[in-house]
C-alpha positions as CSV (number, residue, x, y, z in Angstrom):
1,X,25.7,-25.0,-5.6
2,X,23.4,-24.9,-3.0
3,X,22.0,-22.1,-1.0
4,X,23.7,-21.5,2.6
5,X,20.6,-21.2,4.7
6,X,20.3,-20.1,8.7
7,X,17.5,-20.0,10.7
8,X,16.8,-17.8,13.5
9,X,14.3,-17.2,15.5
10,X,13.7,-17.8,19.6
11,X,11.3,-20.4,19.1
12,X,12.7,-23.7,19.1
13,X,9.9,-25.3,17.9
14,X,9.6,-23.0,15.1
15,X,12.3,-23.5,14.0
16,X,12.1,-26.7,13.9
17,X,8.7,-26.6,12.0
18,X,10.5,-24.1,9.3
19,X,13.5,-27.0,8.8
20,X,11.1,-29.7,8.1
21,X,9.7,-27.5,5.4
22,X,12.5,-26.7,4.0
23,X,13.9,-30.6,3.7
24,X,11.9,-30.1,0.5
25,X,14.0,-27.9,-1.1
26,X,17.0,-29.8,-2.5
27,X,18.7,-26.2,-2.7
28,X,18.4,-25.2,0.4
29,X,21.1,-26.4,2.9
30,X,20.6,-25.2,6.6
31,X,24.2,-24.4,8.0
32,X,23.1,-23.0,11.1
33,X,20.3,-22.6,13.8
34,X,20.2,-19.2,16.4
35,X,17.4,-18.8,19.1
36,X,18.2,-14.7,19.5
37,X,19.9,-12.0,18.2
38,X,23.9,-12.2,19.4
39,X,24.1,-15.7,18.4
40,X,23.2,-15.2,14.9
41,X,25.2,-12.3,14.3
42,X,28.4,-14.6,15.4
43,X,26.8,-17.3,13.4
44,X,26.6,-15.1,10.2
45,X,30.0,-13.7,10.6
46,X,31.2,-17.5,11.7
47,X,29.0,-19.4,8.4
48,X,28.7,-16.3,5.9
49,X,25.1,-18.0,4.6
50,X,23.8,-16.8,1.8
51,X,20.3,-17.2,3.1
52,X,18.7,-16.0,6.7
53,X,15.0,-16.5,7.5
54,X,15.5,-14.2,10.4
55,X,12.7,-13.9,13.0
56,X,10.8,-10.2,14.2
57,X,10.2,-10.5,17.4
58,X,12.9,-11.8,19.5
59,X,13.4,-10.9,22.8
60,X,16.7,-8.2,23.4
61,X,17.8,-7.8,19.7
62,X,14.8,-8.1,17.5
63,X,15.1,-9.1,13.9
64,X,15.4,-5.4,12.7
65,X,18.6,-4.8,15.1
66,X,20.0,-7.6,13.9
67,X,19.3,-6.4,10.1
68,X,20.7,-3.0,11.8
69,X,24.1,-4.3,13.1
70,X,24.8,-6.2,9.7
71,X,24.7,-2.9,7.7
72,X,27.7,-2.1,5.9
73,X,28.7,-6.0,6.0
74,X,28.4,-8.8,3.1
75,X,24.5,-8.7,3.4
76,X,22.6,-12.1,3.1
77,X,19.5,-12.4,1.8
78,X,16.7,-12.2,4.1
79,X,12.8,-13.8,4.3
80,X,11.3,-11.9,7.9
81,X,9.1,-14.2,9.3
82,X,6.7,-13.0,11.8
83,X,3.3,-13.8,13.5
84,X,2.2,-10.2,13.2
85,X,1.4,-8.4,9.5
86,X,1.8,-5.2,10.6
87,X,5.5,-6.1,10.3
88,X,4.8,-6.7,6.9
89,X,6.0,-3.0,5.2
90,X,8.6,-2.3,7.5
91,X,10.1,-5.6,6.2
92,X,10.1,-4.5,2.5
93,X,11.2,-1.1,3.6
94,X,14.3,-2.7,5.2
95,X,15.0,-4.7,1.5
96,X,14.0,-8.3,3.2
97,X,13.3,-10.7,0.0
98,X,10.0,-11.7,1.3
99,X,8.5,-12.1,4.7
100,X,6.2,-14.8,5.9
101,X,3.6,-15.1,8.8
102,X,3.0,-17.6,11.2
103,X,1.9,-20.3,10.7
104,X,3.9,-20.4,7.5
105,X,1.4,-21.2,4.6
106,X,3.4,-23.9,2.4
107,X,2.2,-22.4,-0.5
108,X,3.9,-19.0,1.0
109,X,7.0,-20.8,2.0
110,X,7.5,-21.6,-1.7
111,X,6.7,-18.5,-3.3
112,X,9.1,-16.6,-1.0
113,X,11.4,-19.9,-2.0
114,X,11.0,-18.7,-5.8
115,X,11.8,-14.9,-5.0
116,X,15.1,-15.9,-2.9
117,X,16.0,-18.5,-6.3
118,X,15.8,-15.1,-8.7
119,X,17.6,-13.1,-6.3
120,X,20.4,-16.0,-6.0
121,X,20.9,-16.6,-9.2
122,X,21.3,-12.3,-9.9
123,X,23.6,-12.7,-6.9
124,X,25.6,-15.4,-9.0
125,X,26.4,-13.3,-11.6
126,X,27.0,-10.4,-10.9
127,X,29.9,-12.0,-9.0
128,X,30.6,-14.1,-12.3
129,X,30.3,-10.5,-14.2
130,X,32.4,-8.4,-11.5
131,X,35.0,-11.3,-11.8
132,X,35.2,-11.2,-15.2
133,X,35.6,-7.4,-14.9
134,X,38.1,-7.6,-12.2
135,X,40.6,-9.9,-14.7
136,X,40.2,-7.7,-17.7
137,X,41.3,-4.6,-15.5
138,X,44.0,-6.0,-15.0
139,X,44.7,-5.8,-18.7
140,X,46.7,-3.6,-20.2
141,X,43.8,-1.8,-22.0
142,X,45.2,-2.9,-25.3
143,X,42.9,-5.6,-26.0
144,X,39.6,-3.2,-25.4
145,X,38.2,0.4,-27.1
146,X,38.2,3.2,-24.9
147,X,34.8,4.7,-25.0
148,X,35.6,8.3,-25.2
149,X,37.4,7.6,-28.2
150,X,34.4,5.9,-29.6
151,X,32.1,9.1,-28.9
152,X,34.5,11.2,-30.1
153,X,35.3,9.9,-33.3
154,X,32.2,8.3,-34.2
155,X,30.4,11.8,-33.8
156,X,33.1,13.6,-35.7
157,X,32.5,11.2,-38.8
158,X,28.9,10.4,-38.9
159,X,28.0,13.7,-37.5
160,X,24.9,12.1,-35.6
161,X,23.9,12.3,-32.1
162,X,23.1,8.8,-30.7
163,X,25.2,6.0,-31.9
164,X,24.6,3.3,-34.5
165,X,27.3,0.9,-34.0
166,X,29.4,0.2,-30.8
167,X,32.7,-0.8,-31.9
168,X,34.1,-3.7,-29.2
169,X,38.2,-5.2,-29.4
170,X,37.6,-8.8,-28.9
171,X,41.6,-9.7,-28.6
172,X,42.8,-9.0,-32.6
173,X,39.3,-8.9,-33.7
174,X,36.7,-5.8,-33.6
175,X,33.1,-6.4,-33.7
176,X,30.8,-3.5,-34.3
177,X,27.8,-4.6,-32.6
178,X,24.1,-2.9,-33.9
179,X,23.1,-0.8,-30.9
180,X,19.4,-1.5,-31.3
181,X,20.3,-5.2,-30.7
182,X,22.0,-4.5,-27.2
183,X,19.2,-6.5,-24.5
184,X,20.9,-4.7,-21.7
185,X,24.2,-3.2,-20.5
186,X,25.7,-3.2,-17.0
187,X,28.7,-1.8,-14.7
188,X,31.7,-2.1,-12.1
189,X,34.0,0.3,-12.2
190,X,35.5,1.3,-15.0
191,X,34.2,-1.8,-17.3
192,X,30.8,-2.3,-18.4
193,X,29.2,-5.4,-19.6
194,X,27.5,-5.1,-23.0
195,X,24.8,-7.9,-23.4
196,X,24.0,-9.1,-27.1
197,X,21.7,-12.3,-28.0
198,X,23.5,-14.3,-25.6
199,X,27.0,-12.6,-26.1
200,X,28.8,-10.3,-23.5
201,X,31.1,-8.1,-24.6
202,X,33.4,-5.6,-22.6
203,X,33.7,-2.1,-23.2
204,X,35.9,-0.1,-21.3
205,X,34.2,3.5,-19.9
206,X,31.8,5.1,-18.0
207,X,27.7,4.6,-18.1
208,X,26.9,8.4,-18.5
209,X,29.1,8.5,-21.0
210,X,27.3,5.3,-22.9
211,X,24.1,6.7,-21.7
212,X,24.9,10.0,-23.4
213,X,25.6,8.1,-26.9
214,X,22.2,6.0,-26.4
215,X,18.7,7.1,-28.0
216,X,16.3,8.1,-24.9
217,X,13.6,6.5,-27.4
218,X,15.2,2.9,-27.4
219,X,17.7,2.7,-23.6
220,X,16.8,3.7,-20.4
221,X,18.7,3.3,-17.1
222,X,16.7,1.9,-14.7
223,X,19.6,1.3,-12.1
224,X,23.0,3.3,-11.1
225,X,24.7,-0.1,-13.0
226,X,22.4,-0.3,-15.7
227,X,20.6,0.7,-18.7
228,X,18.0,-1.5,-20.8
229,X,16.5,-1.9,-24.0
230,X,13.0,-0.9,-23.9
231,X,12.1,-3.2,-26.6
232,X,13.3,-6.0,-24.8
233,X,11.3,-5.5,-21.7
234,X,8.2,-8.2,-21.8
235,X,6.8,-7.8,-18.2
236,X,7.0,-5.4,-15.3
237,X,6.3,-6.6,-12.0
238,X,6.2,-4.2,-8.9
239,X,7.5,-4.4,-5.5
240,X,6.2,-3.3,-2.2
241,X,9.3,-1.5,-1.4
242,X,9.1,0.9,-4.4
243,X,11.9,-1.0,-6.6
244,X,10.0,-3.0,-9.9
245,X,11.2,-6.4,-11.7
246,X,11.8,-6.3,-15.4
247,X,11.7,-9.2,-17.5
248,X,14.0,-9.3,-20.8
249,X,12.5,-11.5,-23.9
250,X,15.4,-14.0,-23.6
251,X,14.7,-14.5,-19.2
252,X,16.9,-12.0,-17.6
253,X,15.4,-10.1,-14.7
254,X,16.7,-7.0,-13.8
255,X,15.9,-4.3,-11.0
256,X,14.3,-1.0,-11.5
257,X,15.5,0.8,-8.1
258,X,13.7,3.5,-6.4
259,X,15.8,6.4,-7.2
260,X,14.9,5.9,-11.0
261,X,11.1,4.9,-10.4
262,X,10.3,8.2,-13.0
263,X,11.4,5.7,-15.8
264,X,8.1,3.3,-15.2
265,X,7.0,5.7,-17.8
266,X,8.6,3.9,-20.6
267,X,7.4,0.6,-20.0
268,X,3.4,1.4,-19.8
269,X,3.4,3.7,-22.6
270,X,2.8,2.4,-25.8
């Protein structure tokens, strides 16, 4: 699937520049041109890309008013481009991928081309996962263990704190997974997503609640949707907006967001 792409900016001639460019990218297919402000916001609500390299200075409605007025809407993501650095921050600060100056560097073009690929394929699922989710709520809850039950029981027999096993219903069949060889776990709604050497199982409950049965020593949560195994973590990679990267042993690249930026702790000690 390719990448939905629209450019805007008020420079035709840029923009033309920036589509030539981006011919070389087999992923990347432009749906739509805008030389100012109004026109992209119809064209975004027209196209719904997936992908805006959205211009600063434009006269009227500049590139942050136009970031401004899609608030609360199905965001794309975003590459500022802009002829001025000072712009630079203020871009991060408003969660743009990447931004790039003009003249656009090709060797800039392509690294900001790598950080929209991570971001897309996150993007992709997610959706896969919150799909997933979204049929096996409509379950009847038969087919999956509750999680309080889990905690309650499993503390009442083995009379220990954290837990040892996680017991998952897979249809008939229960698996009792090892908890220390969970790579990561993630959340929507209700459901959470429990990530095992390539294997997703779903587990029905809350993350505090998990989060509550996980040893501090071995998870951490690093976002409001997830929590991570330490040990897995094989590279951490800041951003200028505050948030970090981490990469998982087996690829996976998950986001350490601002509000839990006290947890960089785990990952450069020891």
């Amino acid at each position: 699937m390719k990448i939905r792409t629209l450019l805007v900016d008020d420079e035709d001639l840029a923009r033309r520049g920036l589509k030539i460019r981006l011919k070389e990218a087999t992923d990347i297919e432009i749906v739509g041109e805008a030389g100012h402000g109004e026109e992209a916001l119809r064209l975004v609500d027209e196209l719904k890309p997936d992908l805006i390299f959205l211009d600063i200075q434009m006269p009227g409605m500049n590139g942050f008013d136009v970031l401004k007025t899609l608030a609360g809407k199905r965001l794309p993501m975003i590459v500022f481009v802009t002829a001025y650095d000072e712009y630079a921050v203020r871009a991060f600060e408003a969660h743009a991928i990447d931004y790039l100056l003009k003249p656009i560097d090709e060797k800039r073009l392509e690294e900001a081309l790598s950080h929209v690929r991570k971001q897309w394929e996150q993007r992709e699922a997610v959706q896969h996962r919150t799909r997933l989710l979204e049929i096996v709520a409509e379950m009847s809850g038969e087919d999956s263990v509750d999680l309080d039950e889990i905690m309650e029981k499993g503390s009442e027999a083995l009379g220990q704190k954290y837990l040892a096993k996680l017991p998952i219903k897979d249809g008939r069949t229960t698996v009792r997974v090892n908890i220390e060889e969970i790579d990561w776990i993630d959340a929507a709604g209700d459901y959470m997503c429990v990530h095992v050497n390539g294997v997703t199982h779903i587990l029905r409950g809350t993350m505090k609640k998990l989060e509550d049965g996980l040893d501090p020593k071995i998870f951490q949560r690093v976002h409001r949707s997830t929590i991570v195994n330490i040990n897995r973590v094989t590279e951490l990679r800041s951003h200028m907006n505050g948030e970090y990267f981490l990469s998982l042993e087996n690829g996976v690249e998950l986001k350490l967001s601002r509000h839990y930026k006290e947890k960089i702790k785990y990952f450069v000690n020891g």
